[in-house]
BAMI-518168 format. One record per atom (N, C-alpha, C, O): residue number from 1; y negated, z negated, x. Coordinates in Angstrom, 3 decimals. Example, Ala and Ser with C-alpha at 12.3 -4.5 7.8 and 13.67 -1.06 7.14 Angstrom:
BEGIN
1 / 5.690 / -7.800 / 13.190
1 / 4.500 / -7.800 / 12.300
1 / 3.300 / -7.800 / 13.200
1 / 3.319 / -8.465 / 14.236
2 / 2.250 / -7.080 / 12.850
2 / 1.060 / -7.140 / 13.670
2 / -0.030 / -7.870 / 12.900
2 / -1.138 / -8.039 / 13.409
***
This chain:
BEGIN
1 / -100.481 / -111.582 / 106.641
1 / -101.321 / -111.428 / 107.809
1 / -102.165 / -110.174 / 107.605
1 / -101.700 / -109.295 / 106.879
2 / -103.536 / -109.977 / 108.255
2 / -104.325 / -108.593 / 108.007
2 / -104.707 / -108.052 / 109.482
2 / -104.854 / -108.583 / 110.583
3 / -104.776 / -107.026 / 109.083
3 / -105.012 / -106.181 / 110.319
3 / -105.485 / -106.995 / 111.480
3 / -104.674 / -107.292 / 112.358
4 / -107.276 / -107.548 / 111.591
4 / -107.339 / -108.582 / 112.189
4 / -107.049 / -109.066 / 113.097
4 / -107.570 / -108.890 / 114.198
5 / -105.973 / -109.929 / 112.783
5 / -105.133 / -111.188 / 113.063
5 / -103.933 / -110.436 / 114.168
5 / -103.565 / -110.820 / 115.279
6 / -103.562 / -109.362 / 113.451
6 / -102.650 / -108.601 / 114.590
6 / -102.946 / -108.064 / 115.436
6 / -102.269 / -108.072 / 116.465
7 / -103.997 / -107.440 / 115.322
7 / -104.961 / -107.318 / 116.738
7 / -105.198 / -108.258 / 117.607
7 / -105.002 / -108.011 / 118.797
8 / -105.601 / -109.348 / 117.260
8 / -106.269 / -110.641 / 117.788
8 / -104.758 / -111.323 / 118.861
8 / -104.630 / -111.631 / 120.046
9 / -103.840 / -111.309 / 117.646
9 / -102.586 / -111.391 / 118.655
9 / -101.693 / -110.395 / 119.887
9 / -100.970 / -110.682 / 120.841
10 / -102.108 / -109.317 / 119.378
10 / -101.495 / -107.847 / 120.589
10 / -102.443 / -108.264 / 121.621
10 / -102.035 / -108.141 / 122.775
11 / -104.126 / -108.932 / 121.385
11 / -104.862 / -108.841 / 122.751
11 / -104.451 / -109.989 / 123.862
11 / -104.365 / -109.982 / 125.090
12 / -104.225 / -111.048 / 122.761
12 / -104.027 / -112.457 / 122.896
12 / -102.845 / -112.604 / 124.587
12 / -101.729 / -112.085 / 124.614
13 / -103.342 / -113.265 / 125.598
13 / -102.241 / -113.575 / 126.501
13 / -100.816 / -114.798 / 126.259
13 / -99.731 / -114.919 / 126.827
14 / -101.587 / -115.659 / 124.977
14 / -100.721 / -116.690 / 124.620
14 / -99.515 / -116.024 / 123.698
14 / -99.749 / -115.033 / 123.007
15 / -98.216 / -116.641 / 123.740
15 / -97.242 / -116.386 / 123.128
15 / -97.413 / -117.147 / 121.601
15 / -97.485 / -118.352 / 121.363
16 / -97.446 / -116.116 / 120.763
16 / -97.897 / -116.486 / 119.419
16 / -96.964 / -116.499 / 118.480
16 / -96.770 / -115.283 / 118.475
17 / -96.091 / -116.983 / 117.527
17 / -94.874 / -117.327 / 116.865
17 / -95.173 / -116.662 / 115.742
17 / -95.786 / -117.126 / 114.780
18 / -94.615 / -115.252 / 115.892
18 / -94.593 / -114.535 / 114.279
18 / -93.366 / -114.236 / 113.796
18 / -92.455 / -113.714 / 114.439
19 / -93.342 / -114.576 / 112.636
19 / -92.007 / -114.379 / 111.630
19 / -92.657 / -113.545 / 110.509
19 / -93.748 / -113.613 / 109.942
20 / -91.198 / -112.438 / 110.357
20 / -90.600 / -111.501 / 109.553
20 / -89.533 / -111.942 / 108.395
20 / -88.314 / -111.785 / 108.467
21 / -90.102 / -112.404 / 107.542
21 / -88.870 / -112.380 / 106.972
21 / -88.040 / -113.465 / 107.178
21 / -86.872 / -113.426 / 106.790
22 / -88.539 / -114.512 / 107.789
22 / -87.700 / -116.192 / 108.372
22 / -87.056 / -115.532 / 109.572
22 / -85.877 / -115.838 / 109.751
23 / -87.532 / -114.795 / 110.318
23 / -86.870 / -114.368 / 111.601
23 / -88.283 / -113.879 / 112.489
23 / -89.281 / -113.177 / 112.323
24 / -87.715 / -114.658 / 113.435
24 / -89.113 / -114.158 / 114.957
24 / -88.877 / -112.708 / 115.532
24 / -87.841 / -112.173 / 115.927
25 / -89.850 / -112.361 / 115.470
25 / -90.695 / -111.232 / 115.790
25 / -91.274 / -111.042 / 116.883
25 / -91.917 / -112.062 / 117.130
26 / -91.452 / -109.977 / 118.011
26 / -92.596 / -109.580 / 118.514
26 / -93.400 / -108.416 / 117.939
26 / -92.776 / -107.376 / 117.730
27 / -94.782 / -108.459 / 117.638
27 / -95.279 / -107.378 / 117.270
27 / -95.679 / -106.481 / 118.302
27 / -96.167 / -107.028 / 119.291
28 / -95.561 / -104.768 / 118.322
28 / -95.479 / -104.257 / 119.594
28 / -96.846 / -103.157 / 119.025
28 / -97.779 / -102.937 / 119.798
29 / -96.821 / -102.565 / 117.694
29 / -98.075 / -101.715 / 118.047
29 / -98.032 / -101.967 / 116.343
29 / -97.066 / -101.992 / 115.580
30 / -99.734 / -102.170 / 116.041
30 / -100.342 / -102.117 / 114.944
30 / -100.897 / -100.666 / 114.239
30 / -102.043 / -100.256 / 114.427
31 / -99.873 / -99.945 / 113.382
31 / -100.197 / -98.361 / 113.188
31 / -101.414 / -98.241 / 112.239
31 / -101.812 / -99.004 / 111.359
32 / -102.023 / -96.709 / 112.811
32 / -103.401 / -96.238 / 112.587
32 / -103.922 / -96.618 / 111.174
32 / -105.124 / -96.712 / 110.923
33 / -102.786 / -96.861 / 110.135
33 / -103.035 / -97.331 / 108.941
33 / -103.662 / -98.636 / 108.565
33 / -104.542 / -98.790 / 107.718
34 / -103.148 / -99.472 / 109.236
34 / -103.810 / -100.610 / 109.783
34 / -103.103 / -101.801 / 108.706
34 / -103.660 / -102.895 / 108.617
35 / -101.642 / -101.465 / 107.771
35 / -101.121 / -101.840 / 107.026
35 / -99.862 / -102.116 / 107.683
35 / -99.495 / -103.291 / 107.660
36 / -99.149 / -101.289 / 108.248
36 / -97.969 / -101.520 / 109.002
36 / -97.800 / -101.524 / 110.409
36 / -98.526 / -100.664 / 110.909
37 / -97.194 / -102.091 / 111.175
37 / -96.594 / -102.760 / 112.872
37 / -95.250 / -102.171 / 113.142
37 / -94.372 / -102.085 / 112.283
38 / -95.142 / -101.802 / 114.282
38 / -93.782 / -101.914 / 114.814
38 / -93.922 / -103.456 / 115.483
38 / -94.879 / -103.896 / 116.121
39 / -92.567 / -104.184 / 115.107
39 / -91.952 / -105.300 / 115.587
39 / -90.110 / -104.938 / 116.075
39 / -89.261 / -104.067 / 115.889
40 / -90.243 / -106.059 / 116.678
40 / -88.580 / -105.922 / 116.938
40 / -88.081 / -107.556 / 116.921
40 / -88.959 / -108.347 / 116.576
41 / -86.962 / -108.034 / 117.207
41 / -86.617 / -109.518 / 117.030
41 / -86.844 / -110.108 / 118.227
41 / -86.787 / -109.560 / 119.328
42 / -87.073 / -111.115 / 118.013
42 / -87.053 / -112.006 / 119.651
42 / -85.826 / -112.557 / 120.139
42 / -84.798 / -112.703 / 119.478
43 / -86.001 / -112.849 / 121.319
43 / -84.942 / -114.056 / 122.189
43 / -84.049 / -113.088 / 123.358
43 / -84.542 / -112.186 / 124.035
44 / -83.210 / -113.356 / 123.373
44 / -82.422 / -112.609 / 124.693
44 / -80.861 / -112.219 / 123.819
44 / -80.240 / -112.874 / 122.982
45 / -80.556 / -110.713 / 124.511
45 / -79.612 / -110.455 / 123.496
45 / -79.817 / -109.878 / 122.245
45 / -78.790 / -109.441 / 121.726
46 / -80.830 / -109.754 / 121.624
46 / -81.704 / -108.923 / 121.162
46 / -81.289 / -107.795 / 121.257
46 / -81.716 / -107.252 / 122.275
47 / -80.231 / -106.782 / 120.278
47 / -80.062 / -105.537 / 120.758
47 / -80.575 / -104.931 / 119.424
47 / -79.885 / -103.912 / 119.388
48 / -81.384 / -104.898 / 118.244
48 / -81.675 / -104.441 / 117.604
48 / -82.948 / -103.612 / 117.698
48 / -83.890 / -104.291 / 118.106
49 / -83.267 / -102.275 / 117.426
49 / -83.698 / -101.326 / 117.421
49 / -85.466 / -102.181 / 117.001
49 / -85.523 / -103.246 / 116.386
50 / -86.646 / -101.462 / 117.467
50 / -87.773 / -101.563 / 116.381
50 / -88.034 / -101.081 / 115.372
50 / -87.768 / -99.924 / 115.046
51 / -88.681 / -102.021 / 114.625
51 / -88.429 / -102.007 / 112.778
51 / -90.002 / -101.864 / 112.915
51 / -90.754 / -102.465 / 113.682
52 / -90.427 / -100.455 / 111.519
52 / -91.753 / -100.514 / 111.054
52 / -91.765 / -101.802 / 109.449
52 / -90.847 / -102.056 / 108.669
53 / -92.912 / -102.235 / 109.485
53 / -92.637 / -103.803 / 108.460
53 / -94.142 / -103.590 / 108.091
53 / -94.841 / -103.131 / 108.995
54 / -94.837 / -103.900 / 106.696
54 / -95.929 / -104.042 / 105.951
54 / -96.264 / -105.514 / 106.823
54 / -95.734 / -106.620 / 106.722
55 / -97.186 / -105.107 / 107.567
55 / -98.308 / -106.698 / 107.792
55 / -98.442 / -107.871 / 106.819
55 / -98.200 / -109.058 / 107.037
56 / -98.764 / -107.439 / 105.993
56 / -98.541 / -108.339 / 104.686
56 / -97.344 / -109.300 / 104.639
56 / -97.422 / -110.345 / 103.992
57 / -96.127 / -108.924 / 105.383
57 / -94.813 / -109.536 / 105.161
57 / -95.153 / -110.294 / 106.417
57 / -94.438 / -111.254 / 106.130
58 / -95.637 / -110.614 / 107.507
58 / -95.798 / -110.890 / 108.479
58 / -96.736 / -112.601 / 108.386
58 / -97.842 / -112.836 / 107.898
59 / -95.769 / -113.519 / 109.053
59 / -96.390 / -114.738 / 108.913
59 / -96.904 / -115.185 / 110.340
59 / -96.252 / -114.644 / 111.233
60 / -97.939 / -116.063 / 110.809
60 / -98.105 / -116.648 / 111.741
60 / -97.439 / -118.456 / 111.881
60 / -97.619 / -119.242 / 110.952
61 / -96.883 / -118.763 / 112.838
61 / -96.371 / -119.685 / 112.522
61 / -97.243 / -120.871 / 112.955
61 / -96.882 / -122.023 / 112.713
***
């Protein structure tokens, strides 16, 4: 995924299906570098911390 696209989705009101790694994602902020995101996992129960992740690793589904 490129910078872009993650923008396009942070503006986006629709719920957009991104995977990390074969695991869903929300992306929460696209950093000034414009290479890496904070994401965290989806669903409920969800107690894992936010993860910084290379965009690049980042799929749209």
């Amino acid at each position: 995924m490129d910078a872009k696209r993650v923008r396009q989705i942070l503006s986006s009101p629709a719920d957009i299906e991104v995977t990390y790694n074969g695991t869903s994602v929300w992306i929460d902020q696209l950093h000034h570098d414009e290479t890496t995101a904070t994401v965290h996992l989806r669903g409920a129960g969800s107690t894992k911390e936010p993860t910084t992740v290379e965009i690049s690793q980042l799929t749209e589904e």
